[in-house]
N, C-alpha and C positions, 0 to 999 in steps of 0.2 A: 252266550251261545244258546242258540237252540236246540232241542233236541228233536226229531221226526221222524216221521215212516213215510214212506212211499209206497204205499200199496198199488203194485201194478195188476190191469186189467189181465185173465188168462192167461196166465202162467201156469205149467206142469198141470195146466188140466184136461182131461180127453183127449191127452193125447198133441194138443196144440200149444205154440207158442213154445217151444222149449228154454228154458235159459236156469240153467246149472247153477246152482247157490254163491258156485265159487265166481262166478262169469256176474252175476248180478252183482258182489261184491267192487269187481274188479272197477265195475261200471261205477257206483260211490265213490272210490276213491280215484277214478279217472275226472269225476266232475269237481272233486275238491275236497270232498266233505269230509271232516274230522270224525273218529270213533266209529268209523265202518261197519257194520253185523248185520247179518241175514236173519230170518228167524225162519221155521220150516221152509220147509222147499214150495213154497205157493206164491212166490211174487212178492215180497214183503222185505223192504229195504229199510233198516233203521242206521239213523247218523247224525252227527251234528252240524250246525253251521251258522254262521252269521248271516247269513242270506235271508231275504226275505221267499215267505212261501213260494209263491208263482218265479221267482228266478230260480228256486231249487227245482219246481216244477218243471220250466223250460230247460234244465242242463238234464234232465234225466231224460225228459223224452228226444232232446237231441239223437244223446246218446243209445236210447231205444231203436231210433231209428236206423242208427249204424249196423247195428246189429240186427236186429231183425227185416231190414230192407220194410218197412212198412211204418207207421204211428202206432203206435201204441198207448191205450188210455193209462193216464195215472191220477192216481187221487194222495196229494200228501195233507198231513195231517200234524198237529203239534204234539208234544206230550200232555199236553193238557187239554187237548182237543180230543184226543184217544182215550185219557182217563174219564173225563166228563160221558165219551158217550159207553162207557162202561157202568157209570154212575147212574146213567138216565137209563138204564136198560127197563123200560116198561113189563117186562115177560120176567119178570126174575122168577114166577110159579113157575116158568118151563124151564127143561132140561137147559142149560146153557149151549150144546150142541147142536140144538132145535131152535135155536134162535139167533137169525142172521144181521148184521149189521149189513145193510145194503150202501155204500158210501157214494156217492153220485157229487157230479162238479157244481148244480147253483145248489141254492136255499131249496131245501123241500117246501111242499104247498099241500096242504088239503087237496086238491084237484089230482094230484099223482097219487094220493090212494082212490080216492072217487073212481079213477081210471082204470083201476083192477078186474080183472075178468077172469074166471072159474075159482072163485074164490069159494072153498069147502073147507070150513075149519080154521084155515089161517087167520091170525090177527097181525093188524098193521097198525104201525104209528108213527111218526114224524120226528125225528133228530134234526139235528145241526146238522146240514148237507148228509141226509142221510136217511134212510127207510129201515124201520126196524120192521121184522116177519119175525112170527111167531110161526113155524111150521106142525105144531103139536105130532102129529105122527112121524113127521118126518120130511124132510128134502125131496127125498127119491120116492115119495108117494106122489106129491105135492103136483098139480093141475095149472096154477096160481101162473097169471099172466102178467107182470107187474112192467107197462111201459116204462114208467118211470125210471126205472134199474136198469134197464138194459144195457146201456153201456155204461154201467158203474160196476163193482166188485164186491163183494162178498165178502165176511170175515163172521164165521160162528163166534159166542162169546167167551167161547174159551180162547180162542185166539185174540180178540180183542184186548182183553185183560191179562194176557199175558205181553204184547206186546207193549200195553202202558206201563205195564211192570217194567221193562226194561227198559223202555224210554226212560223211566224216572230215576233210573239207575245212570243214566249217560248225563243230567241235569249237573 
């Protein structure tokens, strides 16, 4: 069995997207998946399953779509896919709070950082499906136009690491 996360797209943020910790649960173990858990209230689905990725991916945004009458992005992830880009975190000088794992669906490229615009201060670099930011002062200063992400999700490295923590506990 595998062990994974499903990080969904805007959840419990600004206000949009609402879906209750207990409600994203319910959605896990509606699609099958053994060892069920939430992790804070932002969209973050961990569980296990014999399925292969992209099948766990299509039973959850099915079910997204029940609920929220719309698509919703989701980006799942292995235990060892989650640990690894904790591992690789480039910005370990910065606060862990200050530096975002951007998770996006193909293979990052060179070209989707080249693509960045009002870039002041941030540093970027390139994961396994995935853009890491360095925001040194902060999120909520931050100018930084990153095509790339936009329809990917977000996860600081505190959350990152903590959620591989617990995936490796479900292993």
């Amino acid at each position: 069995m595998t062990a994974y996360v499903a990080l969904i797209r805007a959840v419990n943020v600004s206000g949009t997207g609402k879906l209750p910790k207990d409600d994203l649960k319910a959605i896990g173990e509606a699609c099958g998946f053994d060892k069920v858990r939430t992790f804070i209230n932002s969209g973050n689905l961990l569980f296990a399953s014999d399925l292969a990725e992209a099948t766990v991916q299509e039973r959850i945004k099915e079910r997204l779509v029940a609920y929220f009458g719309k698509p919703t992005p989701v980006f799942v992830r292995s235990a060892r896919e989650m640990a690894e880009a904790g591992r690789q975190n480039p910005f370990s000088d910065d606060k862990p709070s200050r530096v975002m794992a951007h998770f996006i669906a193909e293979n990052s490229a060179q070209s989707m950082i080249d693509e960045a615009r009002d870039v002041v201060g941030e540093r970027m670099a390139l994961g396994p499906r995935l853009i890491y930011v360095s925001y040194g002062e902060g999120i909520g200063q931050s100018k930084l136009k990153l095509p790339a992400v936009k329809q990917g999700t977000a996860r600081n490295m505190n959350s990152v690491a903590k959620i591989a923590e617990l995936l490796a506990g479900m292993e």
